[in-house]
Structure formats: structure tokens, C-alpha cells
C-alpha positions as a printed NumPy array, in Angstrom:
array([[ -66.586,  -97.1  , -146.043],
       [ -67.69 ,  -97.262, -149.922],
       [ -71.327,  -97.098, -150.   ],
       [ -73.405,  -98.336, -153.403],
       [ -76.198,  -96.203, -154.469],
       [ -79.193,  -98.084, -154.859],
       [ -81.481,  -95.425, -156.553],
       [ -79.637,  -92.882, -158.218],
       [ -83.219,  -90.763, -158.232],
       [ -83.654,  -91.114, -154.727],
       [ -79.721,  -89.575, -153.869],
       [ -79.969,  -86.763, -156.44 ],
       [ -83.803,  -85.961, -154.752],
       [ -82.251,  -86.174, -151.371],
       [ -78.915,  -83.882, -152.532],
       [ -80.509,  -82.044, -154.751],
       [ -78.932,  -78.653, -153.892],
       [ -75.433,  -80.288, -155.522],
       [ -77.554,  -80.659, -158.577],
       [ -79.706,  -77.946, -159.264],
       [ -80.493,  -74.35 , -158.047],
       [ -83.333,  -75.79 , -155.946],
       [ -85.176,  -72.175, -156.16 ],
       [ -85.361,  -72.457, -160.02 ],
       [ -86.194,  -75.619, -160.517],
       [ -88.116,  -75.921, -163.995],
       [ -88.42 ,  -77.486, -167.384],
       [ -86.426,  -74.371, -168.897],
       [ -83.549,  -75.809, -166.19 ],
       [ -83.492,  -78.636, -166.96 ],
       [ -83.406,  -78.375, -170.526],
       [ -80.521,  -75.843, -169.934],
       [ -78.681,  -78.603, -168.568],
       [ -78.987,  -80.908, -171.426],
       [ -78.303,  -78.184, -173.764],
       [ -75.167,  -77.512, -172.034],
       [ -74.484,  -81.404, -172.209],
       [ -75.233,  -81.843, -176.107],
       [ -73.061,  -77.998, -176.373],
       [ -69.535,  -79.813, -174.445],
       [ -70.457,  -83.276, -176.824],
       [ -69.94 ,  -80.988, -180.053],
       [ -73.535,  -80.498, -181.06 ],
       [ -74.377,  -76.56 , -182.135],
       [ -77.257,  -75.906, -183.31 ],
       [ -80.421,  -76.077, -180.934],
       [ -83.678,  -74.759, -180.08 ],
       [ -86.365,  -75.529, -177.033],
       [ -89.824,  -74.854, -177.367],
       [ -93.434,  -75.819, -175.808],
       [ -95.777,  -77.697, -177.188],
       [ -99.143,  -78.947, -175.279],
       [ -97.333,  -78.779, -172.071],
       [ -94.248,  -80.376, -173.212],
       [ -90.695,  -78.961, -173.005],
       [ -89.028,  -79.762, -176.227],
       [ -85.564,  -79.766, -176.711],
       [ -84.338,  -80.155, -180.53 ],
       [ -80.825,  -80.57 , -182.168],
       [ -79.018,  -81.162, -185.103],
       [ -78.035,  -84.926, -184.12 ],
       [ -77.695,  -86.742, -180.844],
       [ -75.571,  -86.107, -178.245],
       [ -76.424,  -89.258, -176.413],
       [ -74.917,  -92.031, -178.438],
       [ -71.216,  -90.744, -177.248],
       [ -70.832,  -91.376, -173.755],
       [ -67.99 ,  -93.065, -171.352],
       [ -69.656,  -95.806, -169.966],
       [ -71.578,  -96.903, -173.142],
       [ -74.506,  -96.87 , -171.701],
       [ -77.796,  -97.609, -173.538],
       [ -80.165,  -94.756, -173.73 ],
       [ -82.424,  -95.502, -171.007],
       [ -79.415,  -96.211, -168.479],
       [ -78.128,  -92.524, -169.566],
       [ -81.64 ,  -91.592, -167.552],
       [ -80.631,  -94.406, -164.572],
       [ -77.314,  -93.627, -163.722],
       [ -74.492,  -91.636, -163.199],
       [ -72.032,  -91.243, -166.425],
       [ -69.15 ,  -89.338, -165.969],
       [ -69.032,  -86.108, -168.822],
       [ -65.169,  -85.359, -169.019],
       [ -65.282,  -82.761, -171.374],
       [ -67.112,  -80.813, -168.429],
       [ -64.388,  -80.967, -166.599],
       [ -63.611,  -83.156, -163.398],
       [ -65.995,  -85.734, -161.593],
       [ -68.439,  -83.736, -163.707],
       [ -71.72 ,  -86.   , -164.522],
       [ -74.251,  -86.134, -167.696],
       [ -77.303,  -84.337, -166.564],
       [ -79.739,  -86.73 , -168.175],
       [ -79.728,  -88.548, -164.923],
       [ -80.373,  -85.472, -163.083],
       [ -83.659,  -84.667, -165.344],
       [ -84.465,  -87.786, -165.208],
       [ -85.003,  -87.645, -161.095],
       [ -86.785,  -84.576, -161.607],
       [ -89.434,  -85.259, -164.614],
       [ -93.02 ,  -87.313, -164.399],
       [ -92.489,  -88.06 , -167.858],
       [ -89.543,  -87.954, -170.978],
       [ -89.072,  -88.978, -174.52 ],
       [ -86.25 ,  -89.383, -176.586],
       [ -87.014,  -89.114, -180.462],
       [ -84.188,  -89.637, -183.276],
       [ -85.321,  -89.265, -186.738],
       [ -88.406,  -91.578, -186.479],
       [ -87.667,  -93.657, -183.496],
       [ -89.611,  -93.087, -180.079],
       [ -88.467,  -94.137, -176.668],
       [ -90.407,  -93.533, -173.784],
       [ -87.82 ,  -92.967, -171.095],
       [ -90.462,  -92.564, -168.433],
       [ -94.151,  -91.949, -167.552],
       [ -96.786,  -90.832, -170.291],
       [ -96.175,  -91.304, -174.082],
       [ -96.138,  -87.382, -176.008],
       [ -99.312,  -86.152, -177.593],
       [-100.035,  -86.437, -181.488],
       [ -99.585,  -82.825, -181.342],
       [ -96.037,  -82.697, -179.824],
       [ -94.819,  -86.149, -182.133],
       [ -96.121,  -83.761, -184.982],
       [ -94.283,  -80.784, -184.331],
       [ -91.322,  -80.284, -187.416],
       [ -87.958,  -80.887, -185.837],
       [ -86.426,  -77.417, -186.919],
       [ -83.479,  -79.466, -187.867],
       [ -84.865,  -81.786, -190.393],
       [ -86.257,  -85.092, -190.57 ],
       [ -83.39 ,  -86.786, -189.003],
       [ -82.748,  -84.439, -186.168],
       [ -83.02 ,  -85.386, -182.326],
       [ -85.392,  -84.067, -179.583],
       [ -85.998,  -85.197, -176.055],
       [ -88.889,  -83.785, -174.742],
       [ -89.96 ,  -83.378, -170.64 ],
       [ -92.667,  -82.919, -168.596],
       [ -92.226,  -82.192, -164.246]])
């Protein structure tokens, strides 16, 4: 029988050993996993730091506007979205960091979204994106 997911959090929480090595669970993982993502959607140059207890993740442009389902940003975070390039029933982890993070962000160029939780510091908004002006972060906290 076909069961419908009702919170795609709650399943990947539940499962998360299909998801994540559940021993080294961490920002650094996580952003590994998006990295990987934006590295399969064509984008090459990136760099993650920390900044006031925030894991940063920058690029060159976004890797989020392509994807198979077109979702909008914040449903990239909701659901699962199929990542083809990755090979076979392979998924986009943003979903996966999303179940796992208190709070996220999403900045391109000067636009802010607040996925979830609290809104960055001054401090982290701030920092230079090391790819310019118009470059793309997403920034995390667990």
C-alpha cells in the first residue's frame, strides 16, 4: 500500500541512518552535503566558514534555482526533490538539512530568506561573500 508522507522532517528524523552518518552528525556535514549538491548542479567555486556560531556556506551563484520539481526555495527545505545528476532515486539534501537545523538562511546577492528559526546576526549578514556582491550563501545553525 502507497503511503503519503505527511512531514518530510519527521521521516528523515525517524530514518535518519539512510540520510546521514548518524555518528557525525554536524554543521560541517551538512554543509558537505549541500556542497556536494551545488558541485553535481555545475557550481565550482566554494568556501564554508564560521561566523558567530553560524555555518556559512558561499558560492559563485545558486544552485537552487535549477531543480526538477520547480520548487520554490522554501519547498526545496520541505520536501523531497529528486537530484538526477546524483544518480538514481537520489534526493537534494536541502531537505535533509533542513530536518536537522534550528535555524537557516538563504542569501542571493542582497536578498534574505529566512528558511527557518532565528534571523542571522549583523555580524554574519556583514561578512564579504568571497565571491562578490552577487554571490550566494546559505548559512545553518543545529
Amino acid at each position: 500500500m502507497l503511503k503519503v508522507l505527511q512531514n518530510t522532517h519527521d521521516q528523515i528524523r525517524r530514518n535518519s541512518h539512510l540520510y546521514v552518518d548518524n555518528d557525525n552528525l554536524n554543521e560541517a556535514t551538512l554543509l558537505k552535503l549541500l556542497a556536494k549538491d551545488a558541485r553535481f548542479s555545475g557550481v565550482e567555486k566554494i568556501k564554508t566558514i564560521i561566523v558567530d556560531d553560524w555555518h556559512v556556506i558561499y558560492a559563485e551563484r545558486s544552485w537552487m534555482v535549477k531543480n526538477y520539481n520547480n520548487f520554490s526555495l522554501e519547498a526545496l527545505f520541505e520536501k523531497f526533490c529528486p537530484l538526477p545528476e546524483e544518480g538514481v532515486n537520489a534526493i537534494r539534501a536541502e531537505v535533509i538539512v533542513s530536518a536537522f537545523s534550528k535555524s537557516i538562511f538563504v542569501k542571493d546577492g542582497e536578498t534574505l530568506n529566512i528558511i527557518k528559526g532565528e534571523s542571522p546576526s549583523e555580524e554574519v549578514l556583514s561578512e564579504p561573500n568571497p565571491f562578490g556582491e552577487s554571490g550566494f550563501s546559505v548559512g545553518l545553525k543545529l
